[in-house]
MMTF fields as JSON, N, C-alpha, C and O atoms, coordinates in Angstrom:
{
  "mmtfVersion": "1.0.0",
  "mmtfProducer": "UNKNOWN",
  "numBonds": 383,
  "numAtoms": 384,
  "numGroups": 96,
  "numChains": 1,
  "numModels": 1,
  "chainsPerModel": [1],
  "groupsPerChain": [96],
  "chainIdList": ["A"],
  "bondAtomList": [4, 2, 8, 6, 12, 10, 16, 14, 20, 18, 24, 22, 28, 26, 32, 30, 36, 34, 40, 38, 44, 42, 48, 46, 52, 50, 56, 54, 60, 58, 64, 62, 68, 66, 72, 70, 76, 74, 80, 78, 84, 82, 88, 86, 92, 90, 96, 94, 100, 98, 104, 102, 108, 106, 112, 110, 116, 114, 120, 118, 124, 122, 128, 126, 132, 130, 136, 134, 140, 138, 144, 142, 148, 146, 152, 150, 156, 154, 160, 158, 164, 162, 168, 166, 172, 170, 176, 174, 180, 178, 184, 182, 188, 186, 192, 190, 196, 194, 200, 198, 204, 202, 208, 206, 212, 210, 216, 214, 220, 218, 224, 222, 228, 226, 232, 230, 236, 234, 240, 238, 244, 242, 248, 246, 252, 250, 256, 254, 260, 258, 264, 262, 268, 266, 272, 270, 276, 274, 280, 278, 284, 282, 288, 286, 292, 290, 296, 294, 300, 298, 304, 302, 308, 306, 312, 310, 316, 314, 320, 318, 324, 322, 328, 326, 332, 330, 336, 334, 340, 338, 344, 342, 348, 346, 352, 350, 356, 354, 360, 358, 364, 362, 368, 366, 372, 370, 376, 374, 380, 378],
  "bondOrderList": [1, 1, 1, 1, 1, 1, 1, 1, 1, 1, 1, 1, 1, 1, 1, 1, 1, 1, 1, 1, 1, 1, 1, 1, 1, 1, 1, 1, 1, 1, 1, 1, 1, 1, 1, 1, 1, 1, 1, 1, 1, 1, 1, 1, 1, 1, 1, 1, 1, 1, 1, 1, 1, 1, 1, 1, 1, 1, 1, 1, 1, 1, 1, 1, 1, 1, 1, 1, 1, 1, 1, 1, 1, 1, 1, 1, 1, 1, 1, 1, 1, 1, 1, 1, 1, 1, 1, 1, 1, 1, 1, 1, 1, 1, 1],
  "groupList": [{"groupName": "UNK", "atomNameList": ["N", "CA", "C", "O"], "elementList": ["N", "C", "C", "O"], "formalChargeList": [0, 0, 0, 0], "bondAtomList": [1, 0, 2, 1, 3, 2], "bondOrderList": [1, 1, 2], "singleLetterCode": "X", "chemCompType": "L-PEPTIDE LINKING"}],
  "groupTypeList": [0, 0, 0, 0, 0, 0, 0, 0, 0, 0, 0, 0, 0, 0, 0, 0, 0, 0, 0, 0, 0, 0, 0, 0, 0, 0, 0, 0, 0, 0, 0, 0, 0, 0, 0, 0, 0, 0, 0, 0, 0, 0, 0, 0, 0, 0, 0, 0, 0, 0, 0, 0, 0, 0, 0, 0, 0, 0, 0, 0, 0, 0, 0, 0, 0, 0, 0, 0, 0, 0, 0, 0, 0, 0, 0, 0, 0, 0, 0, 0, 0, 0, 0, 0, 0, 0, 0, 0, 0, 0, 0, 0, 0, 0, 0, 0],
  "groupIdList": [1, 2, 3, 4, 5, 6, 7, 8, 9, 10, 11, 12, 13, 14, 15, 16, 17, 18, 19, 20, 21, 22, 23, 24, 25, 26, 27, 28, 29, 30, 31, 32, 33, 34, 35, 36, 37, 38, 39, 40, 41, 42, 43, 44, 45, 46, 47, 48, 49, 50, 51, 52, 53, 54, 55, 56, 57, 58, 59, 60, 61, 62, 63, 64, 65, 66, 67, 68, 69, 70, 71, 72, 73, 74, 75, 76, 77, 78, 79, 80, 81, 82, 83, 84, 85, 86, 87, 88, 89, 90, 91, 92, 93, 94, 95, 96],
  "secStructList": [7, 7, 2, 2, 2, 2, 2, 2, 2, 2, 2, 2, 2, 2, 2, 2, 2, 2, 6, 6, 2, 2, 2, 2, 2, 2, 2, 1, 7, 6, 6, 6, 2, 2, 2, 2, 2, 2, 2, 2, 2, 2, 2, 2, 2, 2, 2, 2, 2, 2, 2, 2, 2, 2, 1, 1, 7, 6, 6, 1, 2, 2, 2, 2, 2, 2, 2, 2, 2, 2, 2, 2, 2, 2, 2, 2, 2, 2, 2, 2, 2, 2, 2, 2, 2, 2, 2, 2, 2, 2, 2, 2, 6, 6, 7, 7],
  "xCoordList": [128.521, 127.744, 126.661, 126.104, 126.333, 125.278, 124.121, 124.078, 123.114, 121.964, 121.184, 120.038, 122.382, 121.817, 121.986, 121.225, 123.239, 123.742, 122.834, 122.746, 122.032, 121.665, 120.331, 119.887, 119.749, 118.346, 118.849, 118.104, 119.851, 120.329, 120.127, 119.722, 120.676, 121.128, 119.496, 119.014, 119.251, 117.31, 116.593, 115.945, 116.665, 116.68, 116.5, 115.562, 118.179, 118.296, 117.71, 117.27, 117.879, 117.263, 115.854, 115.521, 114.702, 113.355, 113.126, 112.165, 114.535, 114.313, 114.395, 113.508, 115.64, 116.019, 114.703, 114.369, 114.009, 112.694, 111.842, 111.2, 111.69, 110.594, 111.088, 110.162, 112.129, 112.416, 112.762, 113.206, 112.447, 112.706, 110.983, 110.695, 109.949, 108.323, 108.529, 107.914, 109.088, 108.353, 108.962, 108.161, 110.028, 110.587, 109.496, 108.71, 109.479, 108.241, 106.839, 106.138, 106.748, 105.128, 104.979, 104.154, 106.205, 106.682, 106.097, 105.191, 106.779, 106.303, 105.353, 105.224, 104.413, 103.445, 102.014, 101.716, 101.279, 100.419, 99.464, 99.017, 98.98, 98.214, 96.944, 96.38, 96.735, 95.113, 95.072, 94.123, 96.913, 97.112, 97.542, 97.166, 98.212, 99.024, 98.347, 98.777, 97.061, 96.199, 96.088, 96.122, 95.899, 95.77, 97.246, 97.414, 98.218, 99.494, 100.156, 100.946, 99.722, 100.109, 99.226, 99.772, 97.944, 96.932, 97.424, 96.968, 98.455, 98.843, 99.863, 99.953, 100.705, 102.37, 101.711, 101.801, 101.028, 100.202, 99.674, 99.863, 99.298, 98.777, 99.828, 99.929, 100.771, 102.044, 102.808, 103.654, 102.414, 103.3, 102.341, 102.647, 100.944, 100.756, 100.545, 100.06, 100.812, 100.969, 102.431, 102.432, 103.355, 104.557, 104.239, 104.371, 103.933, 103.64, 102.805, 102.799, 102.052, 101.324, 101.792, 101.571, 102.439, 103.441, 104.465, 104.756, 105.253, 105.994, 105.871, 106.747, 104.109, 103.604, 102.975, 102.318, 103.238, 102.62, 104.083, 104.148, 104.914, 106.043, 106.914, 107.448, 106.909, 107.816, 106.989, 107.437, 106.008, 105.637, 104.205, 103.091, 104.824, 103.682, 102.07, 101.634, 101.624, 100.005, 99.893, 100.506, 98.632, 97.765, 98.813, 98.366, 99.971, 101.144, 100.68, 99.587, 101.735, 101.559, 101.915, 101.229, 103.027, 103.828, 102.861, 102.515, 102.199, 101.126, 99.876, 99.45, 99.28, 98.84, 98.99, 97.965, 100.089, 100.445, 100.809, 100.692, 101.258, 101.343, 100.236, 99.945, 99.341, 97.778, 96.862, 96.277, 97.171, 96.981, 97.547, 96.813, 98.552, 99.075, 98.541, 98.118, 98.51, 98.366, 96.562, 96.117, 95.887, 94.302, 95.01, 95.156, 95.268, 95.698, 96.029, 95.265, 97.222, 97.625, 96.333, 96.075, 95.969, 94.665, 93.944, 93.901, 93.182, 92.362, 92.392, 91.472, 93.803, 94.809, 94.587, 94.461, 94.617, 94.547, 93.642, 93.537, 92.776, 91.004, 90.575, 89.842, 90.728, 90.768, 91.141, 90.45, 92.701, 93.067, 92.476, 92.056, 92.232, 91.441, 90.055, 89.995, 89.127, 88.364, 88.373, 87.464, 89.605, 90.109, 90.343, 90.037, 90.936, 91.395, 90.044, 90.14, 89.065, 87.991, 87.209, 86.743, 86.845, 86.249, 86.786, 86.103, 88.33, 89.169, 88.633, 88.469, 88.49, 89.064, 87.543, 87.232, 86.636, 85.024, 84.876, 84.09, 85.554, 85.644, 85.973, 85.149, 87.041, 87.836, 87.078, 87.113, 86.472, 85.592, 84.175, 83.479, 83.954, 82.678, 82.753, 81.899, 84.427, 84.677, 84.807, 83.997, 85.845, 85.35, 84.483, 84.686, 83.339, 81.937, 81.948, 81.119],
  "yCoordList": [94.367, 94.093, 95.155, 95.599, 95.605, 96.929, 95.88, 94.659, 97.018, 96.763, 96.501, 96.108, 96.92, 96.317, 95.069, 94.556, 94.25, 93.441, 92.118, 91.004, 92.561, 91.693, 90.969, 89.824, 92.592, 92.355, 91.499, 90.752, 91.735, 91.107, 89.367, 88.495, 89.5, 87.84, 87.163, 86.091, 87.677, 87.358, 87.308, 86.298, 88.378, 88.417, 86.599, 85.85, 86.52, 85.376, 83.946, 82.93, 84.28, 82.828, 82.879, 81.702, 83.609, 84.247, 83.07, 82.359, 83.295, 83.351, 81.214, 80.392, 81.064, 79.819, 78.973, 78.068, 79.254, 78.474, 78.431, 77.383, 79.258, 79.784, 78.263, 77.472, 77.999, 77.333, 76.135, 75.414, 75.631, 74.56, 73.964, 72.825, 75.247, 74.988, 74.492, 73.457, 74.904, 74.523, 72.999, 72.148, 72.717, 71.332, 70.441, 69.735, 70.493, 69.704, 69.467, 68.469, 70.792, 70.578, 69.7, 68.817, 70.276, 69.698, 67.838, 67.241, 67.298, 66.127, 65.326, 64.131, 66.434, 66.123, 65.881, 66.563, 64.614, 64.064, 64.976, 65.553, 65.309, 66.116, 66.779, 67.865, 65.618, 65.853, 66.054, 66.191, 66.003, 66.583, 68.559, 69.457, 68.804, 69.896, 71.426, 72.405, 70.987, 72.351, 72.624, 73.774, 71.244, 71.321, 71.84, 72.847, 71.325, 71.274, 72.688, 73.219, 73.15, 74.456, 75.867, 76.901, 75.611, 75.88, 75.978, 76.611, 75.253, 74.862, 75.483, 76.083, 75.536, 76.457, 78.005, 78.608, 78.557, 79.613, 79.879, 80.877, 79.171, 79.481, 79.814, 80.788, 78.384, 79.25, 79.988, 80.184, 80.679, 81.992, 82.468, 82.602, 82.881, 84.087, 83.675, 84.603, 82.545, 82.897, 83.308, 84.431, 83.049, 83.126, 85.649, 86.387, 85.703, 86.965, 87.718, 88.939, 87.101, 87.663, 87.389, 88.217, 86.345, 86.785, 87.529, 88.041, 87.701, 88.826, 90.491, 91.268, 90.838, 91.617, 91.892, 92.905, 90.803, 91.116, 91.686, 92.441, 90.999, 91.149, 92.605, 93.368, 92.754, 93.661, 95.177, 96.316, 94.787, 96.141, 97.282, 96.979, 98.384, 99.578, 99.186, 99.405, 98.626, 98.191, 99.799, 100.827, 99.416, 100.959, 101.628, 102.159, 101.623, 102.081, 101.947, 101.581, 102.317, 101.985, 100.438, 99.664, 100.15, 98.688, 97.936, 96.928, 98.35, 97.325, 96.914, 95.778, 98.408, 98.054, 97.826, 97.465, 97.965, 96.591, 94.852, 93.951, 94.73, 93.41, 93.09, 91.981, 93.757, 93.193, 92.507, 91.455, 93.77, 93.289, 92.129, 91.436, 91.905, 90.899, 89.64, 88.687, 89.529, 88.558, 88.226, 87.131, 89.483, 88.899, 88.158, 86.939, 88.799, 88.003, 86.991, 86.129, 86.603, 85.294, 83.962, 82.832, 84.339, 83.839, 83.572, 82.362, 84.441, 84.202, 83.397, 82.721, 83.481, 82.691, 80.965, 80.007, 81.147, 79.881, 79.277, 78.084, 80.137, 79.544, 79.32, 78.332, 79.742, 79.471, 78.02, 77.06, 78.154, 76.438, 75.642, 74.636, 75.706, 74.898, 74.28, 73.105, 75.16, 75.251, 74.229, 73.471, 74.427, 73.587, 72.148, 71.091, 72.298, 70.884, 70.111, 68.885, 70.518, 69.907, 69.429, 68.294, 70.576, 69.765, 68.954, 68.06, 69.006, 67.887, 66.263, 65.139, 66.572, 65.024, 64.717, 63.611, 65.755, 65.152, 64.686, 63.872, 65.234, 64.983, 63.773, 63.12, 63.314, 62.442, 60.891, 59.736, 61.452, 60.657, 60.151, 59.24, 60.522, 60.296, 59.429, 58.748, 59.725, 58.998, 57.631, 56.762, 57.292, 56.144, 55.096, 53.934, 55.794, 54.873, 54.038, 53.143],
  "zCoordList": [97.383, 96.179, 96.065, 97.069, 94.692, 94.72, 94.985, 95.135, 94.973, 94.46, 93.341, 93.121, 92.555, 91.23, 90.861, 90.04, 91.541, 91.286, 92.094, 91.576, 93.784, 93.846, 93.381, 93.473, 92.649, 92.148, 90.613, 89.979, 90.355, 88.77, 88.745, 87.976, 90.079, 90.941, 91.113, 90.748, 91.432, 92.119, 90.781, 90.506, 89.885, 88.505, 87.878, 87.604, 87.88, 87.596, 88.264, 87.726, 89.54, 90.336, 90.064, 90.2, 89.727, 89.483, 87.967, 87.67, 87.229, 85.861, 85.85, 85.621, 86.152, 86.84, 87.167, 86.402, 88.233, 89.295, 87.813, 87.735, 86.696, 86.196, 85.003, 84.829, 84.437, 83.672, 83.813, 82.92, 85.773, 85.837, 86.265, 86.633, 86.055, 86.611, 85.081, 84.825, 84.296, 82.732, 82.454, 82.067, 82.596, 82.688, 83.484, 82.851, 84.711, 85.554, 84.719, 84.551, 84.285, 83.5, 82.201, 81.966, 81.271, 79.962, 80.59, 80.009, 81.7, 81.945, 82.049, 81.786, 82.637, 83.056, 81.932, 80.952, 82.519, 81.509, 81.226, 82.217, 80.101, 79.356, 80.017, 79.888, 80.802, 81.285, 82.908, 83.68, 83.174, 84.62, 84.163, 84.917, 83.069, 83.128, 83.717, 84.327, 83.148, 83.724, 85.022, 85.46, 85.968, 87.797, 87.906, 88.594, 87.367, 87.884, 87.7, 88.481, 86.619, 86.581, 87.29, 87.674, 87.326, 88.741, 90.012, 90.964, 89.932, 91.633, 91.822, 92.893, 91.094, 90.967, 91.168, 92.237, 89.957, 90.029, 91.855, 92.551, 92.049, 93.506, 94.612, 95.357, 94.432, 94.847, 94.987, 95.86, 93.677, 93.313, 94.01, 95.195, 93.651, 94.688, 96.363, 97.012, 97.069, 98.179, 98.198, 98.702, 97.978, 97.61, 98.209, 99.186, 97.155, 96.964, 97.4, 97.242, 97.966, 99.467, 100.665, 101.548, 100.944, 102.015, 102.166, 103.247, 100.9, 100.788, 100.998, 101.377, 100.52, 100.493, 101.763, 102.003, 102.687, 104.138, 105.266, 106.235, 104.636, 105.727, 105.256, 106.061, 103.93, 103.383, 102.952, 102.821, 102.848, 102.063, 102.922, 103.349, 102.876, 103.977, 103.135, 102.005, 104.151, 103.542, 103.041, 103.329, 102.018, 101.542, 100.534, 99.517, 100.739, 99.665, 98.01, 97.578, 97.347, 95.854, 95.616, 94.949, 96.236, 96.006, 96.481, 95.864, 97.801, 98.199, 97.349, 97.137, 96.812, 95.895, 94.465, 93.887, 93.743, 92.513, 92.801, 91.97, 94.186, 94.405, 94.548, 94.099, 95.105, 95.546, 93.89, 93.633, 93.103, 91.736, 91.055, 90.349, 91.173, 90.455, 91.394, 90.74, 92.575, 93.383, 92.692, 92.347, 92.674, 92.258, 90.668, 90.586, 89.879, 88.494, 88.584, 88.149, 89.141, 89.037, 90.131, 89.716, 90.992, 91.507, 90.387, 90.168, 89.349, 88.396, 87.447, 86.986, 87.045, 86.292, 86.514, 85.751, 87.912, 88.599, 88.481, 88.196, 88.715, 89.067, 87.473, 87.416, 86.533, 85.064, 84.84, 84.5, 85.185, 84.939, 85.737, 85.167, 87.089, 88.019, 87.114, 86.753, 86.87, 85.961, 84.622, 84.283, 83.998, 82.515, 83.115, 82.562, 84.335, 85.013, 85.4, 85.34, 85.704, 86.265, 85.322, 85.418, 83.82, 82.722, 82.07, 81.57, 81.843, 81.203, 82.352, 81.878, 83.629, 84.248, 83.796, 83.355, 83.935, 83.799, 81.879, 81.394, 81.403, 80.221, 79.841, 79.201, 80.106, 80.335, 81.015, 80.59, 82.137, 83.201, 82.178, 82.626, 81.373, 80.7, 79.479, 78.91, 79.165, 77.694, 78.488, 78.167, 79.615, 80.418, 80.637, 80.99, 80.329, 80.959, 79.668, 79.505]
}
């Protein structure tokens, strides 16, 4: 099998995981979706910092665009973390 074929394959399973995070979320209650998708996000980048530890020559170029994306999607995270915390306090206040 080339190499093109197995990145095509990974391609696809990449694409797959990505459309079954959106099914899970689609579910999920309104005022959970922001933590929940916060949390996947986080996964992905440990996901991608371990990858980037085992596979790739630290200090490199590859090392450093994964390093980038890994801060992004972190930020990403910490954003929704953020949305998730004023929604429950939001939420928590209409309560009283």
């Amino acid at each position: 099998m080339s190499g093109e074929r197995i990145t095509d394959l990974y391609g696809e399973l990449a694409i797959h995981r990505v459309e079954e995070a959106i099914d899970k979320l689609e579910h999920a209650a309104t005022d959970r979706l922001a933590g929940q998708t916060a949390e996947a996000l986080e996964h992905a980048a440990a996901a991608l910092a371990c990858a980037t530890a085992l596979y790739v020559t630290p200090g490199g170029q590859l090392d450093e665009r994964f390093q980038q994306q890994i801060n992004d999607v972190i930020a990403a995270a910490a954003s929704l973390e953020q949305l998730a915390d004023f929604s429950r306090h939001h939420t928590n206040n209409h309560d009283l």
